[in-house]
C-alpha positions in Angstrom: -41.9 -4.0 16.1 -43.5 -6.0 13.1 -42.2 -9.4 12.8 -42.3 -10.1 9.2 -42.0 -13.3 7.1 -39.2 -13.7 4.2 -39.0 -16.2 1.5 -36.3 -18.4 1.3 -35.6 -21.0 -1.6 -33.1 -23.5 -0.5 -31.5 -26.0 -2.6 -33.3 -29.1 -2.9 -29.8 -31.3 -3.3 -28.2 -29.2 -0.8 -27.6 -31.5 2.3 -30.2 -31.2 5.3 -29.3 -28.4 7.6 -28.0 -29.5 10.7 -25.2 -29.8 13.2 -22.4 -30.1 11.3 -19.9 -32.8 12.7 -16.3 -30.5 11.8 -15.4 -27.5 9.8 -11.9 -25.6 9.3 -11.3 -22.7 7.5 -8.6 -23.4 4.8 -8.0 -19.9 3.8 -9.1 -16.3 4.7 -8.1 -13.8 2.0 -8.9 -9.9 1.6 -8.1 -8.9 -2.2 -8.4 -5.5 -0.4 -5.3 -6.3 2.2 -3.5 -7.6 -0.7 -3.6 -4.5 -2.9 -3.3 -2.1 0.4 0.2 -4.1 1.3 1.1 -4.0 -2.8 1.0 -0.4 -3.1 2.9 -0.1 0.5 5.4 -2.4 -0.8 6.0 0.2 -4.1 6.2 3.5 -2.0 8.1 1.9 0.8 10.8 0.8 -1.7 10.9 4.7 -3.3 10.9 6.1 0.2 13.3 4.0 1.2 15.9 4.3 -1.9 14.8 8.2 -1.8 15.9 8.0 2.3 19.3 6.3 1.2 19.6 8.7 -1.0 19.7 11.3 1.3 21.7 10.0 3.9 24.3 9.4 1.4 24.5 13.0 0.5 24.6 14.1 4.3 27.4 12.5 4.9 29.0 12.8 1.1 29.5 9.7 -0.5 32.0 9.3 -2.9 29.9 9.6 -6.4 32.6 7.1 -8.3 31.5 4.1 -5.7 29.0 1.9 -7.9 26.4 2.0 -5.0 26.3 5.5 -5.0 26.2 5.9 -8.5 23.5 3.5 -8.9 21.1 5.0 -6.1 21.7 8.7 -7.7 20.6 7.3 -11.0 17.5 5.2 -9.6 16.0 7.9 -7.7 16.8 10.6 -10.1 13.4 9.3 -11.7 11.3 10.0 -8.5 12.9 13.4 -8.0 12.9 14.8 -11.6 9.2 16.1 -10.3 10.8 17.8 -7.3 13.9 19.1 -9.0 14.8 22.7 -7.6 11.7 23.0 -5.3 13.7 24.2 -2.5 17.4 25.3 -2.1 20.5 22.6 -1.0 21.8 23.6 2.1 25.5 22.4 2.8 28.9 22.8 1.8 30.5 20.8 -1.2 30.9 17.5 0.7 27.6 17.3 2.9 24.4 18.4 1.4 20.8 18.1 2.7 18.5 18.3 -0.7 15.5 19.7 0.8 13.4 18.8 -2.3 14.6 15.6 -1.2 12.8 15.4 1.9 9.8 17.0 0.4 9.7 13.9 -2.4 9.6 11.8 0.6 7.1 13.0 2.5 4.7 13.2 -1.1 5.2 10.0 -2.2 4.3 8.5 1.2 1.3 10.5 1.2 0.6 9.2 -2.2 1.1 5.8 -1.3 -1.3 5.9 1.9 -4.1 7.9 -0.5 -3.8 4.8 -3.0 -3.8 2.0 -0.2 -7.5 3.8 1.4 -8.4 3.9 -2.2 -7.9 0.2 -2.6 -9.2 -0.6 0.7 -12.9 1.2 -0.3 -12.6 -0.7 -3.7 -11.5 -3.9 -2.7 -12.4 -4.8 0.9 -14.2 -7.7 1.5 -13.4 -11.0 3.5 -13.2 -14.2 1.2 -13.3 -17.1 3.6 -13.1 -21.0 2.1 -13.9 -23.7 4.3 -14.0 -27.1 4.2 -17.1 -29.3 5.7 -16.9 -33.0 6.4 -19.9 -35.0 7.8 -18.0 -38.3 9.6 
């Protein structure tokens, strides 16, 4: 293997390079981590009203209590898309939407498409540090 000579221009005000007497790292940030655990933060909180949702309706909440009312209207947003994709099974009391659990499943797999998309963007390891020469 050919050893081969490179260039290098250092900075003529830069201090000497040489055993540095302490160093600490004052921060480590990823911009990609950040957006990865943004976008799991969204979808988690739709799964997760989505998931009350149906539990509520298994085990037929009252539709007058506020909560209930609330959730139904909150994630009748996120299920407009899914409306009537698959039959209700139940009686008048309990009823397991299966479009329901269908919504779930896509918008988790929409939200783990969007974090690896953010990851290949935005991944790279930011690290500040802070030199002292005592």
């Amino acid at each position: 293997m050919e050893r081969r000579e490179t260039e290098i221009e250092r900075d003529p005000e830069a201090p000497p390079a040489g055993p540095v007497e302490s160093s600490s790292v004052v921060s480590t940030v990823n911009p990609g981590r950040r957006a990865m655990d943004l976008v799991y933060l969204v979808f988690g909180v739709i799964d997760g009203l989505l998931l009350i949702r149906l539990v509520l309706k298994l085990l037929g909440a009252s539709t007058s209590a506020p909560f209930t009312q609330w959730v139904y209207n909150v994630t009748d947003i996120f299920l407009a898309p899914f409306r009537n994709l698959l039959p209700a099974i139940g009686n008048d009391h309990s009823v397991l939407e299966m479009s329901l659990i269908v919504a779930v499943l896509v918008y988790a797999l929409i939200a783990w498409v969007l974090a690896r998309l953010m990851a290949i963007i935005f991944f790279r390891n930011v690290t500040t540090s802070r030199r002292g020469f005592f």
